[in-house]
N, C-alpha and C positions, 0 to 999 in steps of 0.2 A: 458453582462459584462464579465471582462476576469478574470477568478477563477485564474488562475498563468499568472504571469509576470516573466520572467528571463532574465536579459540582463548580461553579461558579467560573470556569475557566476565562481567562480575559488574556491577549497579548497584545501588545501595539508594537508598530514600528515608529521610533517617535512620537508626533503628537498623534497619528493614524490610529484606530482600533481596528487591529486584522477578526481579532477576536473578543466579542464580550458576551457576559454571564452566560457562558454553552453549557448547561449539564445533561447526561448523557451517562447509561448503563448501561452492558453489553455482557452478554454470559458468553462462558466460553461455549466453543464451537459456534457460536451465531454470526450472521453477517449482519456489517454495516454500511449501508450505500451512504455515498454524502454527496446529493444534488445543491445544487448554486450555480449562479453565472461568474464568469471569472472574476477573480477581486471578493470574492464571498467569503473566504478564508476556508475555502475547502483544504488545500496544500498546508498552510497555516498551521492548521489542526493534525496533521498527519505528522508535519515534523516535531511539531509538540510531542505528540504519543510516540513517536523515534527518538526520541530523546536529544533531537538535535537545538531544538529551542526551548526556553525556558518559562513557562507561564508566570505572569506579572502578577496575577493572581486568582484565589479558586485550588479548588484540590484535584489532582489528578494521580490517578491508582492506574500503575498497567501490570496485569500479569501478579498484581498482591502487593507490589512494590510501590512507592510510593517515588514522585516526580517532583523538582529533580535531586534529592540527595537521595535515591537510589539507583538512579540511571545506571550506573556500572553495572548492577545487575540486573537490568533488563536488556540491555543492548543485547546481549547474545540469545536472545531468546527470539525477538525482531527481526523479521527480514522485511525491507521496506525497496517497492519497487515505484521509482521517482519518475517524472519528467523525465530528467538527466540519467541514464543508464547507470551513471557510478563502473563505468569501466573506462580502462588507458587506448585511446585510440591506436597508440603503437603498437601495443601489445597486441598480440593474438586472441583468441577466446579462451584456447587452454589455458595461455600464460594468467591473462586475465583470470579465470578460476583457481587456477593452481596460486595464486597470492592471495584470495580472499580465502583461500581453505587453510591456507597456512595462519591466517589470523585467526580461525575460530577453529584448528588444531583438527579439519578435518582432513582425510587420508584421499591420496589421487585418484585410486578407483571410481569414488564417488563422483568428483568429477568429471569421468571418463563415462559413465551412468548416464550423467545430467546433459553430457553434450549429446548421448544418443538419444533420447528424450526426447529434447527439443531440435532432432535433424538437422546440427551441426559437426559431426563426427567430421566430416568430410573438408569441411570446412575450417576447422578448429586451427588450424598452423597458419590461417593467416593474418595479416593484419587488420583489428578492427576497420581502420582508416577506407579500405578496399569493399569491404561488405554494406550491402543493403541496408536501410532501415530499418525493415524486418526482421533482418536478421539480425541484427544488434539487439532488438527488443527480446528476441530468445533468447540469448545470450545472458541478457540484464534479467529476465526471468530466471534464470540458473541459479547465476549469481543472489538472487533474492532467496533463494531459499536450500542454497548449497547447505546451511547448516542445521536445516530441520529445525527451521523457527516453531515454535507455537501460535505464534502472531505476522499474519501477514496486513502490509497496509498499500494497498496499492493503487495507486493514481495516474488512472486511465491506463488502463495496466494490457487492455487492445490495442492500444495505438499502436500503429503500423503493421499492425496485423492482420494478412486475407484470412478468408474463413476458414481454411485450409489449417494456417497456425494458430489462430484461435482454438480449434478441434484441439491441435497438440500439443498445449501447452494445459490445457482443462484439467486433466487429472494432478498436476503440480500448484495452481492457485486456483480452480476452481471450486466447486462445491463439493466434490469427490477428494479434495485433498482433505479434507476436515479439519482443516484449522480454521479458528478466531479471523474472521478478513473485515477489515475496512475499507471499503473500493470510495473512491472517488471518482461520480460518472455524469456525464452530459446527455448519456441514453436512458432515455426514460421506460425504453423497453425491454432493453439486459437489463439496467440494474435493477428494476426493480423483479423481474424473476432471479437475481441471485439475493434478494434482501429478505432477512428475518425481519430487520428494524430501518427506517427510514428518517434520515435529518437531512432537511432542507435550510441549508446557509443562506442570508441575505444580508450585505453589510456586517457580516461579520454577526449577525444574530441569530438565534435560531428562531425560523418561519415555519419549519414543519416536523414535530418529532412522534413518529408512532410506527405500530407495526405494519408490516407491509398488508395484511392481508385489510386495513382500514385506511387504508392510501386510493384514492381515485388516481387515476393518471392525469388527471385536468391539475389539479394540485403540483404535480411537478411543472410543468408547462407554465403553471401562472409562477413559477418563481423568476422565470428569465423574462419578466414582462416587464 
């Protein structure tokens, strides 16, 4: 069964086109890298498929459901890891997970799981505001997928991470978690060993769409030229 359907996708900001005619298939459990230089509508496309933005026009299917008069029912299936962590710098990490779990009716333990996980246990009673970048970025990894998405989407989803927490966070959004993932990446040498399928954004079009294993790497490289 195909986790994304996209045919014609287009969004603008104004007179801008972040997005035009992007279409795009995706089976479940497959990964999607999306290489571009910034302004390519990599992000763009990710919050479209989160349901946070609305396509101008074009069809977009996530998860069987159709965008966006079915968003309600795909939000909770989504866990979408952003730029912006989507957590309260005041709050601690626990408080922070214990309010996102309460939105999606999951139980504390879980939580309590995810902080050990990603080697914040210890850490967990303080306030965001005082922590690392790094560690924030575990955090914001917890949080993305405290509710056992189906669908992960995540953009540049390493940042701020030594290799150390890269290694620990792999089993929760890497390729060993086995979920549907769309990464948005500027390495052309992870993403393309975590990619099934390869789209290359330029001005908001699509420059490159094919399977990985018919991807040269010269091909990624010439899109930030």
């Amino acid at each position: 069964m195909a986790a994304l359907e996209v045919e014609g996708l287009a969004r603008r900001y104004g007179e801008r086109e972040a997005l035009s005619d992007v279409s795009l298939t995706l089976q479940e459990g497959q990964t999607l890298v999306v290489f571009g230089p910034n302004g390519a509508g990599k992000t763009t496309l990710l919050r479209v498929l989160a349901t946070l933005l609305h396509p101008h026009a074009g069809r977009v299917s996530v998860l069987g459901r159709s965008l966006p008069s079915d968003a309600w029912a795909v939000r909770g299936r989504v866990g979408l890891l952003a730029h912006e962590p989507l957590l309260y710098r005041e709050l601690t990490a626990q408080e922070n997970l214990r309010f996102h779990a309460r939105l999606h009716g999951v139980d504390d333990e879980r939580v309590g799981e995810l902080l050990e996980s990603v080697a914040m246990s210890t850490r967990s009673r303080e306030p965001l505001r005082t922590l690392s970048r790094g560690m924030i970025q575990r955090v914001a990894v917890a949080r993305a997928v405290l509710h056992s998405p189906e669908l992960l989407l995540l953009d540049e989803p390493h940042s701020n991470l030594d290799p150390a927490a890269v290694e620990l966070v792999a089993p929760l959004i890497g390729a060993a978690s086995g979920r549907t993932r769309v990464i948005c990446s500027h390495d052309p040498g992870g993403g393309l060993a975590e990619a099934d399928i390869v789209l290359g954004l330029r001005d908001g079009r699509t420059a490159l769409l094919r399977e990985v294993a018919q991807v040269d790497p010269s091909e990624i490289t010439e899109l930030y030229r």
